[in-house]
C-alpha positions as CSV (number, residue, x, y, z in Angstrom):
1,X,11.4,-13.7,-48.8
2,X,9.5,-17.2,-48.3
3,X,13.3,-18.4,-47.7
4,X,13.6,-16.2,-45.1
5,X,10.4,-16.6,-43.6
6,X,11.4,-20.6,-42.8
7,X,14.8,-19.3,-41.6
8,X,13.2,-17.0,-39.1
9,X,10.6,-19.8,-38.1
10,X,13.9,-22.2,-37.7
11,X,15.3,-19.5,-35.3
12,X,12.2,-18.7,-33.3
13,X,11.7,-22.7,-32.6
14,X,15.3,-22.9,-31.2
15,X,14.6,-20.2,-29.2
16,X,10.9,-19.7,-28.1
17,X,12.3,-22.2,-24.8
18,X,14.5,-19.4,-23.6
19,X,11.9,-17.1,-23.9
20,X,9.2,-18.7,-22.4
21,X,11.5,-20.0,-19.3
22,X,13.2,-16.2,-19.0
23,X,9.6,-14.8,-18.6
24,X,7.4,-17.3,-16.7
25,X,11.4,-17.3,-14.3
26,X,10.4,-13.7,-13.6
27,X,7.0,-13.6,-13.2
28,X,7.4,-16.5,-10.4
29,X,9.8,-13.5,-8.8
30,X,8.0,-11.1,-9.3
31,X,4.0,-11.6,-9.3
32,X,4.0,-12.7,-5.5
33,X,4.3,-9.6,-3.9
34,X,2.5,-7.9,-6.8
35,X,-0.1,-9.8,-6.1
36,X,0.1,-9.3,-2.0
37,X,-0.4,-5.6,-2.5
38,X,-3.0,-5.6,-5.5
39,X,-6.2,-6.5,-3.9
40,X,-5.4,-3.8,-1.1
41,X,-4.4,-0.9,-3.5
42,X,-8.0,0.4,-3.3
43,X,-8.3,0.5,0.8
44,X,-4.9,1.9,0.7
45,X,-5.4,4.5,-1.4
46,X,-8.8,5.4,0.9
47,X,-6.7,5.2,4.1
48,X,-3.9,7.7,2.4
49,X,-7.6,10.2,1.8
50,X,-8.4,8.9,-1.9
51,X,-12.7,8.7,-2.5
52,X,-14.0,6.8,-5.1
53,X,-14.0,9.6,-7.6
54,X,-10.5,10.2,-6.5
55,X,-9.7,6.5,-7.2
56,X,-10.8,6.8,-10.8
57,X,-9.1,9.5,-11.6
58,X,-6.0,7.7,-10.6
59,X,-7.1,4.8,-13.0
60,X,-7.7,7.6,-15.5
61,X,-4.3,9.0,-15.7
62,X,-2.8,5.1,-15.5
63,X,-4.9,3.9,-18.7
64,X,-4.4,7.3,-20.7
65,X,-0.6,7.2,-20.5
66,X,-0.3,3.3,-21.0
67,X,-2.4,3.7,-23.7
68,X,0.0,6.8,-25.3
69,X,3.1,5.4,-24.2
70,X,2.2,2.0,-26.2
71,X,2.4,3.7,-29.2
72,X,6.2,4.8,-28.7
73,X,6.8,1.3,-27.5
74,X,5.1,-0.5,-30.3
75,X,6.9,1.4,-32.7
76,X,10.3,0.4,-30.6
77,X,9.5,-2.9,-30.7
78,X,9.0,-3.3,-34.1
79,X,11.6,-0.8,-35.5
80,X,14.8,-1.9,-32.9
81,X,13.5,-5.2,-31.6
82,X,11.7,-6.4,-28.2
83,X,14.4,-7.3,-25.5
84,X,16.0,-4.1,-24.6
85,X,13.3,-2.3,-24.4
86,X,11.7,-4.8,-22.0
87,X,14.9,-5.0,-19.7
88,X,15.2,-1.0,-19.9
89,X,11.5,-0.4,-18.6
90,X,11.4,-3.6,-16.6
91,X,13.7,-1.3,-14.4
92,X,11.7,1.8,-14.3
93,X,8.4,0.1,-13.5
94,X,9.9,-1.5,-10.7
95,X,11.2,2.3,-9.5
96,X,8.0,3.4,-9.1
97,X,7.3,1.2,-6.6
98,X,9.1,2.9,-4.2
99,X,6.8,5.8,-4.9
100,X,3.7,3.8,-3.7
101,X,6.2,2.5,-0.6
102,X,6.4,5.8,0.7
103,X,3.4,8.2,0.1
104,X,2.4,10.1,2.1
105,X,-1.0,11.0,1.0
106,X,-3.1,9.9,-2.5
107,X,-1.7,12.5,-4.7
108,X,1.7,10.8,-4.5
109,X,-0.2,7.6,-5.7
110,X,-1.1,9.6,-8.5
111,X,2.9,10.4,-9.3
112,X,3.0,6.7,-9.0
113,X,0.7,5.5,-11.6
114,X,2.0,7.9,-14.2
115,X,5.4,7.1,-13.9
116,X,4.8,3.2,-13.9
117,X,2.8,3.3,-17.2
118,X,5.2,5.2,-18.9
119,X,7.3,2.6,-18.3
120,X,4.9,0.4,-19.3
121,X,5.7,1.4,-23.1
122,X,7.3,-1.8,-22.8
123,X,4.3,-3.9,-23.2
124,X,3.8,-4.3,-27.1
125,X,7.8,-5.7,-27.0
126,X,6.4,-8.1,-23.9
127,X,3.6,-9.1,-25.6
128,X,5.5,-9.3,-29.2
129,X,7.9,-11.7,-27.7
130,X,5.4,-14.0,-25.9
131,X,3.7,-14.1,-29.3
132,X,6.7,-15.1,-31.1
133,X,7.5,-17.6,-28.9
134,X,4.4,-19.9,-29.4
135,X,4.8,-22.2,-32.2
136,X,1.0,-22.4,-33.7
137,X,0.0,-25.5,-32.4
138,X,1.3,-25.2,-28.9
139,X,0.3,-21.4,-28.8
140,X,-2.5,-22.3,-26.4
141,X,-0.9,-24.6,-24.1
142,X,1.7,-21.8,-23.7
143,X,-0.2,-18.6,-23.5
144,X,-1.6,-20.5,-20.0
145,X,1.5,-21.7,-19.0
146,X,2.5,-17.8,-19.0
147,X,-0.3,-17.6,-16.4
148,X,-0.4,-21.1,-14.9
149,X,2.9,-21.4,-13.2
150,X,3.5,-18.0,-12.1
151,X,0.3,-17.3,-10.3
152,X,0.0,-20.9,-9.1
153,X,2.9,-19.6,-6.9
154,X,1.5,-16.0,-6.1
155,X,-2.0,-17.2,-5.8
156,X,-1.4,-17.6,-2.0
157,X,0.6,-14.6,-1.8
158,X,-2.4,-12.7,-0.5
159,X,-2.3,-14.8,2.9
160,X,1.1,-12.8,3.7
161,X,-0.4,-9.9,3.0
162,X,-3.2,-11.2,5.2
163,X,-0.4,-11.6,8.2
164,X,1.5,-7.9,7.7
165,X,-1.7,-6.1,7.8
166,X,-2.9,-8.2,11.0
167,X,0.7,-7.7,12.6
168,X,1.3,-4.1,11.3
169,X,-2.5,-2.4,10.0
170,X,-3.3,-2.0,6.6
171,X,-1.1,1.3,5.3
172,X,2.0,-0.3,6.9
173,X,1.9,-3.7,5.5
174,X,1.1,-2.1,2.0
175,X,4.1,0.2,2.4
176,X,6.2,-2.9,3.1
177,X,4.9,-5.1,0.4
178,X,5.6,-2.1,-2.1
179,X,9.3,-1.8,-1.4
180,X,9.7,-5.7,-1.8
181,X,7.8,-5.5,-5.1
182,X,10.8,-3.0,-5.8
183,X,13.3,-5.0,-4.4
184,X,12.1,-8.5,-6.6
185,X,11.8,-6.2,-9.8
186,X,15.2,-5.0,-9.4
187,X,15.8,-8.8,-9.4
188,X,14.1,-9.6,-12.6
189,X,15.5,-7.1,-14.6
190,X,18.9,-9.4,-14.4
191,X,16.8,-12.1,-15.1
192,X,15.4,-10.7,-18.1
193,X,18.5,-9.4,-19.6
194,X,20.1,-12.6,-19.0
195,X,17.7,-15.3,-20.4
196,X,15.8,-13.2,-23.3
197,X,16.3,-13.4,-26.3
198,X,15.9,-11.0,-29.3
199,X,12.9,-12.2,-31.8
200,X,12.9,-9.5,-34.1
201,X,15.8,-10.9,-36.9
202,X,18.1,-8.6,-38.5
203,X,16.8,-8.7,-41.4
204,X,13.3,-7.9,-40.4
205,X,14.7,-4.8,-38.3
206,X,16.7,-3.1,-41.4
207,X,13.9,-3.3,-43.6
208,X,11.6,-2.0,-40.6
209,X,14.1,1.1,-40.5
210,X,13.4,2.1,-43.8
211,X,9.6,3.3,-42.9
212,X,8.7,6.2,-40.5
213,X,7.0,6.6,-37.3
214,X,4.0,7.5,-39.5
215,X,3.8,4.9,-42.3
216,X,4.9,2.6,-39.8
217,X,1.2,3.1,-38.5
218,X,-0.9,3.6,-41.4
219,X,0.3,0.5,-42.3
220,X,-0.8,-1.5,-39.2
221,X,-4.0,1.0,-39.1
222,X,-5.0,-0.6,-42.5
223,X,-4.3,-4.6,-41.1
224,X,-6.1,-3.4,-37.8
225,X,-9.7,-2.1,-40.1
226,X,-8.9,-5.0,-42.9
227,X,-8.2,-8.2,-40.8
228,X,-9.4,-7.5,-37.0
229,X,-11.7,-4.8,-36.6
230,X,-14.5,-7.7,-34.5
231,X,-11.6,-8.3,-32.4
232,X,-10.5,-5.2,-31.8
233,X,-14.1,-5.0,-31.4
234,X,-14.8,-7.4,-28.5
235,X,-11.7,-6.0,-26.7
236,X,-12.8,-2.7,-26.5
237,X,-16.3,-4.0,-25.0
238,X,-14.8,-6.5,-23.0
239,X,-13.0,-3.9,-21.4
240,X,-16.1,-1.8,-20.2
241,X,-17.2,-5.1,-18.4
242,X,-13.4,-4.9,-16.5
243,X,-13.5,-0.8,-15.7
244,X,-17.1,-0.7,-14.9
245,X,-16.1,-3.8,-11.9
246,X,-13.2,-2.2,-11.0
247,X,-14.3,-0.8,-8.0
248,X,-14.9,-4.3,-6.9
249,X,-13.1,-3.9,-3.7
250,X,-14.5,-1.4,-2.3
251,X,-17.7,-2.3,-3.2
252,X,-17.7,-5.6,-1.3
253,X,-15.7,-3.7,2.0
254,X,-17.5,-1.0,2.2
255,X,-21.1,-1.3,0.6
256,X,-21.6,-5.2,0.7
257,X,-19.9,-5.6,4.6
258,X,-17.2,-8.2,3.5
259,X,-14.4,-7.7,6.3
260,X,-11.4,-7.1,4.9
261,X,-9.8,-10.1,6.3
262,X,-12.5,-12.1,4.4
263,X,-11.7,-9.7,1.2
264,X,-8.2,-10.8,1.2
265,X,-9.2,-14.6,1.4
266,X,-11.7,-14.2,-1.8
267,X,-9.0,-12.8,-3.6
268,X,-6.6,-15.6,-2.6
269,X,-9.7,-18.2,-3.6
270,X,-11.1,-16.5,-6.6
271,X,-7.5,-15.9,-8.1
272,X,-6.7,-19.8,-7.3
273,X,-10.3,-21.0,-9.6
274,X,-8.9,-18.4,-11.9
275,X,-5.2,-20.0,-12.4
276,X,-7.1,-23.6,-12.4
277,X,-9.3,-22.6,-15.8
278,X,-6.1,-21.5,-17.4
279,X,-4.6,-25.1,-17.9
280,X,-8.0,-27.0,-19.2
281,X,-8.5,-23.8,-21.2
282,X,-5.4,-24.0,-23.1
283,X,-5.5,-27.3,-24.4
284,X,-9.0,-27.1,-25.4
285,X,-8.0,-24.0,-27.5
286,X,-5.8,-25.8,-29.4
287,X,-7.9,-28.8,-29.5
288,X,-11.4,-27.6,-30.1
289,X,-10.8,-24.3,-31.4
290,X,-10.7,-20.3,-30.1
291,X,-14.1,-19.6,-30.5
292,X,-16.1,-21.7,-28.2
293,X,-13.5,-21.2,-25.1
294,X,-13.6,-17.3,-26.4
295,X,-17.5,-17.9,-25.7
296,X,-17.5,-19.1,-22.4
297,X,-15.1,-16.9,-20.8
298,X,-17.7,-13.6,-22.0
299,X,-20.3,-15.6,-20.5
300,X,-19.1,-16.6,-17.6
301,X,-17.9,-12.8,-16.8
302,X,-21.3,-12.1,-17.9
303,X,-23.0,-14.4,-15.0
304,X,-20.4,-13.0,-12.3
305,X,-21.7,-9.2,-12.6
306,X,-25.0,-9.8,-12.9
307,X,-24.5,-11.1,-9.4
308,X,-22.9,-8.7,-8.1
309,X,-25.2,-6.9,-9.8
310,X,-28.1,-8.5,-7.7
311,X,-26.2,-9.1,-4.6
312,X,-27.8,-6.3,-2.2
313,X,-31.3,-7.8,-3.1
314,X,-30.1,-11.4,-2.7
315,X,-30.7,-12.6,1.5
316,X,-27.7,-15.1,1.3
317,X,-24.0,-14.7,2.9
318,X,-22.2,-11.8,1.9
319,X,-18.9,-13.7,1.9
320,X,-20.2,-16.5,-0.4
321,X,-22.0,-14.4,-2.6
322,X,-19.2,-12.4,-3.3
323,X,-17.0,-15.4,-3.5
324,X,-19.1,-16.9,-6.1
325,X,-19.0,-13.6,-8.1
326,X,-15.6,-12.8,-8.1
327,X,-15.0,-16.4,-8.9
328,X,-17.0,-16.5,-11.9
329,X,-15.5,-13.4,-13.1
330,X,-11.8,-14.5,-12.2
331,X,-12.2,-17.6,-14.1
332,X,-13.8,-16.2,-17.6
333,X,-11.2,-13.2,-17.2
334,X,-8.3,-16.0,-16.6
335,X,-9.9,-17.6,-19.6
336,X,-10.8,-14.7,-22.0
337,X,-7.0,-13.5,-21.8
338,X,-6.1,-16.8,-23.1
339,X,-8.5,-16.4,-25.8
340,X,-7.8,-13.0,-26.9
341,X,-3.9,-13.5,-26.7
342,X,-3.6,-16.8,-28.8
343,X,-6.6,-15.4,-31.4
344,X,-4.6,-12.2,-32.0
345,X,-1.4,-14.0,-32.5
346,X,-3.2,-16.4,-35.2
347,X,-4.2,-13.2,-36.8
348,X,-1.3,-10.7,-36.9
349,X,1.7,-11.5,-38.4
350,X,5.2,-11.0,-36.4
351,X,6.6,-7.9,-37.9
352,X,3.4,-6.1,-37.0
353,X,2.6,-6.8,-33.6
354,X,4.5,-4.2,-31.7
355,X,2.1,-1.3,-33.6
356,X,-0.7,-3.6,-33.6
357,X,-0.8,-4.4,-29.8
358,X,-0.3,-0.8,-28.9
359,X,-3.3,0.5,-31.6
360,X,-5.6,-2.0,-29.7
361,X,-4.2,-0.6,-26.0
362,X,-4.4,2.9,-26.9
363,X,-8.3,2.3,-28.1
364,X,-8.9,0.1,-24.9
365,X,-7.2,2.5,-22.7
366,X,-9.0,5.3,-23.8
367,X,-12.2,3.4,-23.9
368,X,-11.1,2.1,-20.0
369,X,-10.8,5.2,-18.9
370,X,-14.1,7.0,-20.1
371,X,-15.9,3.8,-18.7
372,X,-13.6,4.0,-15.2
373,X,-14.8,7.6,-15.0
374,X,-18.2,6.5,-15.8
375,X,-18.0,4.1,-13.4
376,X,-17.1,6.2,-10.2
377,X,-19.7,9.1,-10.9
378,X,-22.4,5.7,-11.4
379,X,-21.5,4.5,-8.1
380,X,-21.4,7.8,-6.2
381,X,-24.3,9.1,-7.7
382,X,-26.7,6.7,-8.7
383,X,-26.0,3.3,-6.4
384,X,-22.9,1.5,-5.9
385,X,-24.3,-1.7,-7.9
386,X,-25.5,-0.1,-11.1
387,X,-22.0,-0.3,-12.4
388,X,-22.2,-3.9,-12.8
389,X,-25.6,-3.8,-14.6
390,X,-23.8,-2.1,-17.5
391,X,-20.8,-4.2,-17.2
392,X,-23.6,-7.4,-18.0
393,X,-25.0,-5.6,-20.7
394,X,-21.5,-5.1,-22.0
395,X,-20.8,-8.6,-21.5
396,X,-23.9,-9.9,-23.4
397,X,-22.8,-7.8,-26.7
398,X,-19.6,-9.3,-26.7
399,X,-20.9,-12.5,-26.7
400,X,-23.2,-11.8,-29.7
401,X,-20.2,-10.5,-31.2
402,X,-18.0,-13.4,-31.2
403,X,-20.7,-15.6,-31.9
404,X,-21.2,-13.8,-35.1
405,X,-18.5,-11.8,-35.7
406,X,-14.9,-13.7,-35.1
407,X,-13.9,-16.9,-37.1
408,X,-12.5,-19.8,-35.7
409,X,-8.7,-19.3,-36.4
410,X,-7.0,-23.0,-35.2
């Protein structure tokens, strides 16, 4: 077994270059027009007749089926391997685009975000093969290039989005930017099938075969409670800090009086300090550790909601407050998912972390969703910042926790 364990590391090291050029290749494709529409999902959704109740239920049934379909895909990924999966979904997920493109009214959206997160059962395999492909002592400075170079090149995206929506209106220009997120996934699906490579050996995969769909899961169930419960932990909390903001947009438009104009230039700025953090952030993780860059990111989420927490109260500009806020929280989330991603790979070994990922999505998910929920009714019926007061109390426990809780694991 040991022999085969250096073979296997052999192989992966040939390989991990192909992997990491196939995916960061596609995400250069891709991410741009995801991330021309993404900051206007929201006010689209509210032009097609969604409210902000209506809004989270959409989130609701998104996170619930991720969270479910994980579990299939996890399984995949371990049992039959990572890249056909990926390159079989990557072409579904990219389908559903065209059901955004052309709806007619919210409840289409809503056909929409089931049908992309089933196909999103590919994550644990996407996550599984970025994690194999990270030798231990680069794992850092690779986790941000994932997220460097793509959004480096998407980052100003938004600004075309910012044109089609002044040249067309908003529910146009989304439309438009929808069916050319189609037409780019379509793209990367070749890509992917082309450059990937399969990370799962064949030796690993036969003697996956022998266990079932359930013993296949009690066993990672027992390395989840054994080895990363804290993590799993943090993530779960870490993730009530995300849903409760996640109404962020039309909290600023709407309730705040950011134009949207100036909306789509924060998100093109606060995603830009975002992608900035992630290339200082790797290599101090694999110089000075996980744990203090884990630290910061929590607190500097922490700082960003309790400002937007404060911002009606606060007599300064609306657009720098709110640029200062969603900066802070771009960068520690830029930083955190750094953090979390090269910790959990130090932690769980290869030929568990198809089931593993997916048992931490589907906890999230459901966790996300309950809090999403939560945070609609909050800000229709109680005030449209309290949201973000719970999403800093959140924050603060999950700093407590990794301060006391998580080991340093370089």
């Amino acid at each position: 077994m040991e022999i085969f364990d250096e073979q296997e590391d052999e192989y992966l090291r040939k390989i991990y270059k192909w992997n990491v050029f196939g995916l960061i290749l596609s995400w250069i494709i891709w991410w741009p027009f995801q991330f021309m529409a993404q900051p206007y999902f929201q006010l689209y959704a509210t032009e097609l007749g969604a409210t902000p109740i209506i809004l989270a239920v959409i989130s609701v049934v998104s996170t619930i089926t991720i969270g479910f379909s994980r579990i299939i895909g996890g399984y995949i990924a371990d049992r039959y391997g990572r890249k056909k999966i990926i390159v079989y979904m990557t072409a579904l997920f990219s389908l559903s685009y065209l059901i955004y493109a052309f709806s007619p009214n919210w409840k289409w959206l809503i056909i929409g975000a089931f049908l992309s997160s089933v196909a999103l059962l590919y994550q644990p395999a996407l996550w599984s093969i970025m994690s194999d492909s990270t030798p231990k002592e680069k794992r850092g400075k690779i986790f941000s290039l994932f997220d460097f170079l793509p959004k480096v090149i998407s980052c100003f995206s938004p600004l075309v989005a910012i044109y089609f929506i002044t040249k067309y209106t908003l529910v146009p220009a989304v439309q438009l930017i929808y069916f050319l997120s189609f037409i780019s996934g379509i793209l990367v699906v070749g890509i992917r099938a082309i450059f990937l490579k399969e990370t799962l050996l064949r030796r690993k995969h036969s003697e996956s075969e022998q266990i079932s769909f359930k013993e296949a899961y009690k066993m990672a169930l027992n390395f989840v409670k054994e080895k990363i419960i804290y993590l799993l932990l943090i993530g779960t909390i870490a993730n009530v800090t995300f849903s409760m903001s996640f109404l962020t947009p039309i909290y600023s438009v709407y309730f705040l009086g950011v134009t949207e104009i100036q909306w789509g230039y924060i998100s093109v700025l606060t995603m830009f300090l975002g992608i900035i953090a992630t290339i200082p952030a790797g290599f101090l993780i694999d110089r000075i550790g996980r744990k203090p860059i884990f630290i910061l990111s929590e607190l500097l989420h922490l700082s960003g909601v309790l400002l937007l927490f404060t911002a009606p109260y606060m007599q300064l500009s609306v657009f720098m407050l709110t640029l200062v806020a969603v900066g802070l929280t771009s960068i520690g989330t830029s930083i955190y998912v750094i953090s979390m991603n090269t910790i959990t790979t130090d932690l769980v070994p290869l030929r568990l972390r198809g089931r593993v990922n997916s048992i931490i999505g589907l906890i999230i998910s459901i966790t996300s969703s309950l809090t999403t929920l939560a945070a609609g009714a909050i800000y229709s019926f109680i005030g449209p910042n309290m949201p973000y007061l719970v999403a800093a109390i959140a924050a603060l426990f999950a700093v407590l926790t990794i301060i006391l809780k998580i080991p340093e694991t370089k």
